[in-house]
LOPAKOL-55166 format. One record per residue (C-alpha): residue in one letter; x, y, z. Coordinates in pm, whole numbers, padded with zeros to 5 digits, always signed. Layout:
<sites>
aXYZ/...
</sites>
This chain:
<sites>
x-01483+00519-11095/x-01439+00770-10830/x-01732+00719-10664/x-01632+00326-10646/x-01320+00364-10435/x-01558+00327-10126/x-01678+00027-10231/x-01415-00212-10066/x-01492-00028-09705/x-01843-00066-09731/x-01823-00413-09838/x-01599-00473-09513/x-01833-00270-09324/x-02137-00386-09386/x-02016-00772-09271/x-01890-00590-08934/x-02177-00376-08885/x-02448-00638-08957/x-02279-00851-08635/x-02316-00506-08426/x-02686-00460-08526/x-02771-00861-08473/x-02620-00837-08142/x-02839-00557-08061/x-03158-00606-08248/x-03171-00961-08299/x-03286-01089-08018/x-03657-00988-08043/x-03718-01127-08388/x-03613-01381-08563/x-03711-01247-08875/x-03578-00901-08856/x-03279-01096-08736/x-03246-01309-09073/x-03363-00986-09242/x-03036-00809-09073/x-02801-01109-09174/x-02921-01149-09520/x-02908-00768-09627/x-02538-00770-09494/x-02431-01075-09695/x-02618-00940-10002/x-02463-00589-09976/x-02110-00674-09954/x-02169-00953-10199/x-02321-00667-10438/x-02054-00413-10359/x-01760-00658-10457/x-01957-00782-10774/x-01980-00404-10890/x-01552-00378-10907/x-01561-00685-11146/x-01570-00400-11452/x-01324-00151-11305/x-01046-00393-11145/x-01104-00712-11353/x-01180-00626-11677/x-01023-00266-11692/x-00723-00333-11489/x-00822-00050-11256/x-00626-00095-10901/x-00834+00109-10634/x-00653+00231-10378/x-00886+00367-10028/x-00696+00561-09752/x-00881+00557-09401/x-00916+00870-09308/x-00726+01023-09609/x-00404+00998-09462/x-00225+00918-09802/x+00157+00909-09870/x+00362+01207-09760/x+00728+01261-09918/x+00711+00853-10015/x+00626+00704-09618/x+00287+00563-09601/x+00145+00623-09239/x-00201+00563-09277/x-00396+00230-09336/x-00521+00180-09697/x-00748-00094-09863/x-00573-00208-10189/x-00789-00386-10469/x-00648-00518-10750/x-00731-00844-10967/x-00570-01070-10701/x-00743-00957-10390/x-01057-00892-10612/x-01034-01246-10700/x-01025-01335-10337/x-01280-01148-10223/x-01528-01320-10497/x-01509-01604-10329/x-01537-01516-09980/x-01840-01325-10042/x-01984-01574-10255/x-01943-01846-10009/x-02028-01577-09717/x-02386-01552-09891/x-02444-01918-09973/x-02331-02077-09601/x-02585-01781-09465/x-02872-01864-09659/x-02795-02243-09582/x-02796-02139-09193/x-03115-02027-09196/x-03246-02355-09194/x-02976-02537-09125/x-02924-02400-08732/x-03301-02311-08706/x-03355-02596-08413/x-03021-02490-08229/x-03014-02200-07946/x-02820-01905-07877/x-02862-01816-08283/x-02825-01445-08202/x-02478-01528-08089/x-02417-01741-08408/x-02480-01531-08653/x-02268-01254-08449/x-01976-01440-08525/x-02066-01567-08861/x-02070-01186-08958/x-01724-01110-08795/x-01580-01424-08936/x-01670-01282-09267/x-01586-00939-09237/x-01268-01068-09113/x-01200-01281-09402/x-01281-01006-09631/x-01095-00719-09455/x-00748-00941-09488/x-00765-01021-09886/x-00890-00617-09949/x-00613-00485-09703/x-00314-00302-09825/x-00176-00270-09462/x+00001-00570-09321/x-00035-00500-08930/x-00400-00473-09062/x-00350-00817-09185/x-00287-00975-08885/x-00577-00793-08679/x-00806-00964-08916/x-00651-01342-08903/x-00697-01278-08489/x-01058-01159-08537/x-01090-01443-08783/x-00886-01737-08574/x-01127-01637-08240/x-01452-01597-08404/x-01371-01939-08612/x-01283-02087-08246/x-01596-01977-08099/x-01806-02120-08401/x-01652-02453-08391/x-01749-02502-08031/x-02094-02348-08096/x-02282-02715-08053/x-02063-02770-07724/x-02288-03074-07686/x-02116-03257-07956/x-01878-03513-07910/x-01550-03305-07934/x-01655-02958-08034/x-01504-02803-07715/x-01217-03059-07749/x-01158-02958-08155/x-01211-02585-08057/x-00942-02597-07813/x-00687-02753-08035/x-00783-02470-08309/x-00715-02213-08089/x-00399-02336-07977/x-00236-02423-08290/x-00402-02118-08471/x-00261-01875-08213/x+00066-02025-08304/x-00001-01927-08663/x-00103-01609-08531/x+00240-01563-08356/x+00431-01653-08650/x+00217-01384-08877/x+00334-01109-08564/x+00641-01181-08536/x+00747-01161-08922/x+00581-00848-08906/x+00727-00695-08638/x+01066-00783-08811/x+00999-00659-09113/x+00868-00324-08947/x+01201-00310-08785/x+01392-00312-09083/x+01181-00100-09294/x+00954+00154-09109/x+00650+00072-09287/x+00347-00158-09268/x+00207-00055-09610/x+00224-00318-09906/x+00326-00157-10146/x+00618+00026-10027/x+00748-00300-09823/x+00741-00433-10201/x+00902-00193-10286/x+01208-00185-10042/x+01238-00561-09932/x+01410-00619-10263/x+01714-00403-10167/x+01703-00485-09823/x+01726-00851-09801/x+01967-00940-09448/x+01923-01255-09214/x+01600-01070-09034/x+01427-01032-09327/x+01467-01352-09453/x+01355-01469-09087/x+01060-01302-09146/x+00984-01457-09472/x+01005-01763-09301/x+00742-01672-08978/x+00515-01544-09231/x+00547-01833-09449/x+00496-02049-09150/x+00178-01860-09032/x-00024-01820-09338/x+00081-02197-09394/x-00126-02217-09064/x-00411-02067-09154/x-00435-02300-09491/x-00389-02587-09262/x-00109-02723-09438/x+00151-02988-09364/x+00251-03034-09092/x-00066-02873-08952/x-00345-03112-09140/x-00474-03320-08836/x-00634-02938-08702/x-00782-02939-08985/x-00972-03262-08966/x-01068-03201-08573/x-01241-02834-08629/x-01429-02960-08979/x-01566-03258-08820/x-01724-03076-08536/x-01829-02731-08660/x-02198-02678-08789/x-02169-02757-09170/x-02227-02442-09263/x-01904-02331-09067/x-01704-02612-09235/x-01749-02463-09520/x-01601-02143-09457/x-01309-02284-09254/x-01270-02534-09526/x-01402-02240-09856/x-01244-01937-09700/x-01019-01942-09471/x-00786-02192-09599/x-00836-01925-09877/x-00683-01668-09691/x-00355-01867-09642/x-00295-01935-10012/x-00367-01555-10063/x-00143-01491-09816/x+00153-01691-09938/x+00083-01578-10311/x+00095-01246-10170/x+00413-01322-10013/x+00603-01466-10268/x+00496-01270-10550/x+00447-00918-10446/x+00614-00864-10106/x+00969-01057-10178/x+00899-01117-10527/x+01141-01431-10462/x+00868-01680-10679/x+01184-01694-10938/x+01415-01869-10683/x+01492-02231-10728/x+01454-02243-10309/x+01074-02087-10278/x+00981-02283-10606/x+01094-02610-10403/x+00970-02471-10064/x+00639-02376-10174/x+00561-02698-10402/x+00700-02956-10190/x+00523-02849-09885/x+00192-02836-10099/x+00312-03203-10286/x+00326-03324-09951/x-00003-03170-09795/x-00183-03316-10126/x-00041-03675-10116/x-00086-03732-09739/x-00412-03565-09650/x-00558-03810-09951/x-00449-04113-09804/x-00542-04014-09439/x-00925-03983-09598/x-00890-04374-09709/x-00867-04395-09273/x-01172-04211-09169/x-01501-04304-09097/x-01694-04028-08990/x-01818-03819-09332/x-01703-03443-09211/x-01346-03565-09095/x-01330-03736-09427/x-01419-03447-09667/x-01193-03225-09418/x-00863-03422-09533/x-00987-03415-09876/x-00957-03043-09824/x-00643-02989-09749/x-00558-03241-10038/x-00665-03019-10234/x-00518-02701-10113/x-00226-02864-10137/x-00288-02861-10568/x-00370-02493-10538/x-00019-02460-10304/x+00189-02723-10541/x+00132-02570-10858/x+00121-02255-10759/x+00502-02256-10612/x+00627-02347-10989/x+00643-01942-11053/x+00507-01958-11386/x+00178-01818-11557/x+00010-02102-11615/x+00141-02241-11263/x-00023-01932-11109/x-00354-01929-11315/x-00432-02308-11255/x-00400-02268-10905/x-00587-02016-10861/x-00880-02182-11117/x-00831-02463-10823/x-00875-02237-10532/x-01210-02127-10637/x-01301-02483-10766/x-01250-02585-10446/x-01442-02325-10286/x-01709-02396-10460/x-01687-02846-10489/x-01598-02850-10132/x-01871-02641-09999/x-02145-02802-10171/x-01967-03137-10036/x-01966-03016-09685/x-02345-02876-09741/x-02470-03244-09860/x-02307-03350-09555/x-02447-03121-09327/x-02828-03230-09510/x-02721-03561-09413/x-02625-03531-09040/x-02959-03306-09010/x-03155-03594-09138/x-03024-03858-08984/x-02857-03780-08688/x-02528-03916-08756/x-02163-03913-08956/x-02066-04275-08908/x-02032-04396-09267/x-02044-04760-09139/x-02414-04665-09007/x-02568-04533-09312/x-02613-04686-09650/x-02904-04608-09924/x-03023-04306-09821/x-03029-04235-10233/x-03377-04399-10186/x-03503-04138-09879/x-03257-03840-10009/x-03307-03830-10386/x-03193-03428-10414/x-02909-03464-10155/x-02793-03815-10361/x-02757-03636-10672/x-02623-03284-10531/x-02355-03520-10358/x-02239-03682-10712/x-02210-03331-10871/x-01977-03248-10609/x-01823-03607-10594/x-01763-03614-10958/x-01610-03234-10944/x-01349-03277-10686/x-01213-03612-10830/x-01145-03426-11187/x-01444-03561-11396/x-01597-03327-11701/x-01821-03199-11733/x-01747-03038-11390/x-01524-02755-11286/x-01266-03023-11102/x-01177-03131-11425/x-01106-02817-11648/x-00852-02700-11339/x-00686-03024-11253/x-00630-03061-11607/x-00467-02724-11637/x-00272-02815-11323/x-00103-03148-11505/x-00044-02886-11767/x+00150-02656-11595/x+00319-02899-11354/x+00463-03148-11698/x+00583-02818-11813/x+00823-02749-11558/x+00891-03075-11585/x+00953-03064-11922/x+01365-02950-11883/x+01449-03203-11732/x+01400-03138-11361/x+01280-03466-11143/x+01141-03248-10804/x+00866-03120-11105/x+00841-03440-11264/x+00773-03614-10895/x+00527-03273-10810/x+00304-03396-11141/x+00326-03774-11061/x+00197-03714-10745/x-00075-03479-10855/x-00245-03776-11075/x-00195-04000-10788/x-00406-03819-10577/x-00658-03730-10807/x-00704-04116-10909/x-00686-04151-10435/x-00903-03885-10482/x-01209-04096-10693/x-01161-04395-10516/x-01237-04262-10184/x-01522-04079-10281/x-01666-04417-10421/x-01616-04557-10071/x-01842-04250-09958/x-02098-04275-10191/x-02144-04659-10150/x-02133-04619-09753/x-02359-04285-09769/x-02635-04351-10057/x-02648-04661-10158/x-02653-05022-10043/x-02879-05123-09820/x-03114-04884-09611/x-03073-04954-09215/x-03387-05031-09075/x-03309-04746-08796/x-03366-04474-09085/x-03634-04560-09251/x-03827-04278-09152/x-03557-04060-09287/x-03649-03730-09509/x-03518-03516-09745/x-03389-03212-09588/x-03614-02866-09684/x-03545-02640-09919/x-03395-02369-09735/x-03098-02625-09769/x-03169-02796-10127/x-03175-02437-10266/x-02784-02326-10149/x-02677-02628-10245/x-02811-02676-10576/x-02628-02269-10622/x-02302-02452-10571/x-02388-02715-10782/x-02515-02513-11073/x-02142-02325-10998/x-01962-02642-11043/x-02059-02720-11390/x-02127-02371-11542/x-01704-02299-11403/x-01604-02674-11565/x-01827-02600-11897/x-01662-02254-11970/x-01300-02291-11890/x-01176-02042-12135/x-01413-01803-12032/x-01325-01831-11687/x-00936-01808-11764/x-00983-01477-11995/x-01185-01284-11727/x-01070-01410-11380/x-00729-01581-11365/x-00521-01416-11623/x-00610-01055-11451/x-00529-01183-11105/x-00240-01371-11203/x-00086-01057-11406/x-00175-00885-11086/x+00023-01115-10878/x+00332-01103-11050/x+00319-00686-11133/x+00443-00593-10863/x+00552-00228-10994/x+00128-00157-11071/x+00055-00244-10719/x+00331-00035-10540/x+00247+00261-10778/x-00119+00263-10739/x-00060+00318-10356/x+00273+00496-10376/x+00241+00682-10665/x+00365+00647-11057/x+00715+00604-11074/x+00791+00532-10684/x+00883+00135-10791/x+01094+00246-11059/x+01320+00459-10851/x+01343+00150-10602/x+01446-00055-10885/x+01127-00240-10939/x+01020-00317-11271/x+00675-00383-11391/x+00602-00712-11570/x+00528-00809-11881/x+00377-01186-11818/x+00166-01239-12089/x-00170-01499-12107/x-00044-01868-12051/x-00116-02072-12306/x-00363-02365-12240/x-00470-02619-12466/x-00811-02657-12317/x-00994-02906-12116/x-01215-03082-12445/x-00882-03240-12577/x-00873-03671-12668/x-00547-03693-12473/x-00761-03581-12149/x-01033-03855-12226/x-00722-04081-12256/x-00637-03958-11944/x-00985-03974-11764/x-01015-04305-11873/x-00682-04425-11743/x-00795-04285-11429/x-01112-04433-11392/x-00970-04811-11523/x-00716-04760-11186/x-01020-04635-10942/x-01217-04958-11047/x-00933-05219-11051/x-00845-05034-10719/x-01252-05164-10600/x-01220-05497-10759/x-00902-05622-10630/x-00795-05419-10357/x-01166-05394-10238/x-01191-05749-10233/x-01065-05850-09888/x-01339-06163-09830/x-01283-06084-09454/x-01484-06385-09356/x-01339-06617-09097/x-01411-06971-09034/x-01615-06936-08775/x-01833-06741-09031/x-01789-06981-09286/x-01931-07277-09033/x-02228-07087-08936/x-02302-06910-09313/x-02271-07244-09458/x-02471-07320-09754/x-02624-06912-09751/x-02599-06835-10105/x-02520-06471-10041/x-02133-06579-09996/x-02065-06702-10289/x-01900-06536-10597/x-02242-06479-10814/x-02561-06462-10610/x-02916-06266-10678/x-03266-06356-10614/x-03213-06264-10249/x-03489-06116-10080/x-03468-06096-09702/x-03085-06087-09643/x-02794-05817-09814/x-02427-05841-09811/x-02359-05487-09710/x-02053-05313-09822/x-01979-05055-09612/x-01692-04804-09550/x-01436-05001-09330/x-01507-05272-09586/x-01424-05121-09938/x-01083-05051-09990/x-00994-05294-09715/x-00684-05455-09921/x-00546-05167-10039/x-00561-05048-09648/x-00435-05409-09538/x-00105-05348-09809/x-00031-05033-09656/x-00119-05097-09318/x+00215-04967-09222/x+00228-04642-09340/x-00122-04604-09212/x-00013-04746-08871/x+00309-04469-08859/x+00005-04188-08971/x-00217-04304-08666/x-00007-04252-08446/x+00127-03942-08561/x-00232-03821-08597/x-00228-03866-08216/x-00522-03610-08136/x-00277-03433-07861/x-00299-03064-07860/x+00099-03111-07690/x+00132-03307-08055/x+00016-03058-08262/x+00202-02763-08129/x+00478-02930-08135/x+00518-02993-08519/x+00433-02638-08560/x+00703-02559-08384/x+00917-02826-08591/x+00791-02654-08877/x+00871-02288-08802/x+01239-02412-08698/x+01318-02567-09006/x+01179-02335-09224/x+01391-02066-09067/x+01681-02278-09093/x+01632-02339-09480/x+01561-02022-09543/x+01879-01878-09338/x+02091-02137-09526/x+01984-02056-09937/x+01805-01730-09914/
</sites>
């Protein structure tokens, strides 16, 4: 055990000095280059694997002090790395996803230029992203979202020939050094009040020092992780930086850092103000995720281009992970963080298969593609995995945690109180949004008709099939073992969430939360009925009868005019029932399918338009909105 404490610094390291050695080395081979990239991913990936026994299973919580400065006379000076089952948790899944967009990269950015520089910043992104959920130090915290908001700027203007990379870049950088502010300043207040920067003992002392600055600075922090998870009001960044980015990229902007907000607001509530019990942060939290969820889904109904469209979907689904995870409860807690990772894992083989598809065909219009299932077999089926997952069908991992999500969100719901009861209702709304639009994709994407213009198109190599088919093999091997996955991942990091005495006395010492008046928890396992249960077929199928009455009636807008009508006349392909045609096909393609239900809401979707305006002004703007009235709500009942 001993000898593992310098495990977490080495896994940090090794991301941070791989980007130093590229830099220097990489430039006269490419294959010592790859060679460079590859060992780092594989080593930190390796060294956060081997504290699965020790943190996870054990319940070890490994504390490392840089440079040995450790607690004198209870004040923490020095900056520690904390791992417990939470952060451990975390970690998993940046390292996991670190490794798999790498690999993917290799082939993936092969043709571009400048890779030296790439793969730089892919390095520091991901040493970044790692340092923050391993850090025990919350000034060290913010270094790493700066590190990780510049490097994630630079990326997504790396193809600065693309139509609104620099544009999307810009916007990210302005909004996420807004974030960025928020993060500082809530720090610097805390500091002010309590002396200290370390974790544990601010968990330890914001308890009995709760005054209007401290509360303020529950509210900037709030505000800036919020940021970083692109949440509402802060979605429409989201959808300009996915949609430009290299796909690899999208996945960890979309995979890991939104990642890092939701650990940072779990880390928030539950440890550092431990205020998860109050009827205010329950509402705070889950509403702001309800709404993030409901809207993000509808604004994918809207888009045409495939990366934009999966990017909304993405902060849909955050939002689940945010919503149920603001109910304070076990099961609450556990199911969304069973969703985090499920989304880590759906939506980066989602943004892969639509990276495979851009690199084979050139383009992300969905109304300019259409059976490429017949050129793109592996891609086709590697899409529907992923498809299937994030909508909630079994066998796949979407399914096991959305179900565990209705679960915990009927159960507050269960006494009585509507704001839960509205939280759940909107849950199965998206999730049944959720199916429908990714029918849209798949009919605009792989099937219909083949254009003529790619019909020299080819299934990407497999330097790309290979990643992606690791993400899909994830997807159902985490929806076929639920259980499994519950016993040995999410109860330990959800018991190490809400214990917050373990985590101040593994840095602190035993007995230092005790004499602050912090007492350790006793959550025990939530109970979950399982996934394989004939109310969730019921369910499924209730689901799937709305997605397909949703494509038959809604999706049946018969757009055709009479001027179409006079010159179509007697062509058989208009009618109700036609086959036997050989030279002409009705194409269905993305602005077509789903046109009614569009048409019935135009309004709504005309109000979102324009306040999805694309102005940078815009956009800073409601994150200033947002940090004002959170500040006021939580002045008024905190």
């Amino acid at each position: 055990m001993e000898f593992m404490i310098n495990f977490p610094i080495l896994a940090v390291i090794s991301l941070f000095l791989g980007a130093f050695v590229t830099s220097l080395a990489g430039r006269r081979s490419e294959t010592a280059r790859n060679a460079v990239v590859l060992i780092s991913m594989a080593t930190s990936l390796i060294l956060v694997l081997c504290l699965i026994k020790p943190v996870l299973i054990d319940g070890e919580i490994i504390t490392y002090w840089l440079g040995n400065w450790q607690p004198v006379e209870g004040w923490a000076f020095g900056i520690s790395l904390q791992v417990d089952a939470l952060s451990l948790f975390f970690a998993l899944i940046v390292t996991v996803a670190v490794f798999v967009s790498g690999v993917y990269s290799f082939s993936y950015m092969k043709h571009d230029d400048s890779l030296v520089n790439f793969y730089t910043l892919f390095l520091m992104l991901s040493g970044s992203v790692l340092g923050l959920v391993l850090s025990g130090d919350l000034f060290n915290i913010f270094v790493m979202i700066e590190i990780m908001t510049f490097t994630a700027v630079a990326l997504t203007a790396f193809r600065n020939n693309y139509e609104g990379a620099l544009e999307g870049a810009f916007k990210y950088l302005i909004v996420g050094a807004l974030g960025s502010t928020s993060v500082l300043v809530g720090v610097a207040m805390i500091y002010s009040q309590l002396h200290t920067l370390n974790l544990a003992q601010i968990a330890a002392l914001l308890p009995s020092h709760m005054n209007p600055v401290t509360v303020a600075a529950f509210g900037f922090l709030f505000v800036g992780f919020g940021t970083k998870a692109f949440l509402f009001p802060f979605q429409p960044l989201a959808a300009d930086a996915h949609a430009v980015a290299p796909a690899s990229i999208s996945l960890m902007i979309s995979g890991v850092l939104t990642k890092c907000g939701v650990y940072g607001i779990v880390r928030l509530c539950y440890a550092l103000y431990q205020n998860m019990d109050q009827p205010f942060v329950q509402y705070l939290v889950t509403g702001v995720g309800a709404v993030s969820m409901f809207i993000c889904v509808t604004m994918a109904f809207n888009q045409h281009n495939f990366k934009r469209l999966l990017a909304f979907h993405s902060i849909s689904q955050v939002g689940y992970v945010i919503t149920v995870a603001g109910m304070g409860t076990m099961l609450g807690l556990s199911a969304g963080l069973y969703h985090a990772m499920n989304h880590t894992i759906f939506k980066g083989l989602l943004f892969l298969t639509a990276g495979a598809v851009q690199h084979a065909t050139g383009t992300l219009d969905l109304d300019e593609m259409g059976g490429l299932s017949k050129k793109m077999p592996k891609t086709t089926i590697l899409f529907l995995i992923g498809a299937a997952s994030i909508s909630g069908l079994p066998p796949f991992n979407g399914f096991a945690s959305k179900w565990m999500i209705y679960q915990a969100a009927f159960e507050r719901a269960a006494d009585g109180n509507i704001f839960f009861l509205v939280a759940a209702v909107a849950a199965l709304i998206t999730s049944v949004l959720t199916l429908a639009s990714f029918i849209k994709v798949a009919q605009s994407v792989f099937f219909g008709q083949l254009p003529e213009s790619m019909k020299d198109v080819k299934e990407v190599d497999q330097g790309m099939c290979i990643p992606m088919w690791i993400m899909a093999a994830l997807c159902v091997i985490t929806g076929l073992f639920p259980a499994q996955i519950q016993q040995w991942l999410l109860v330990p990091a959800a018991k190490a969430a809400m214990n917050a005495a373990a985590y101040i006395d593994a840095a602190m010492g035993n007995g230092y939360a005790a004499a602050n008046g912090i007492a350790a928890s006793s959550a025990a396992a939530p109970a979950f009925i399982g996934s394989w249960n004939p109310v969730t077929w019921l369910l499924l199928l209730l689901s799937v009868t709305i997605a397909v009455c949703l494509v038959a009636v809604l999706g049946n807008p018969n757009p055709k005019t009479t001027e179409v009508a006079e010159e179509t006349e007697g062509d058989d392909k208009f009618e109700s029932f036609f086959s036997g045609e050989k030279a002409v096909f009705s194409q269905v393609g993305g602005s077509d399918l789903f046109w009614g239900f569009k048409h019935n809401w135009r309004k709504y979707f005309s109000f979102m338009h324009d306040w999805h305006s694309g102005v940078v002004n815009d956009y800073a703007l409601y994150g200033a909105a947002a940090i004002a009235v959170v500040l006021a709500l939580c002045v008024i009942f905190l």
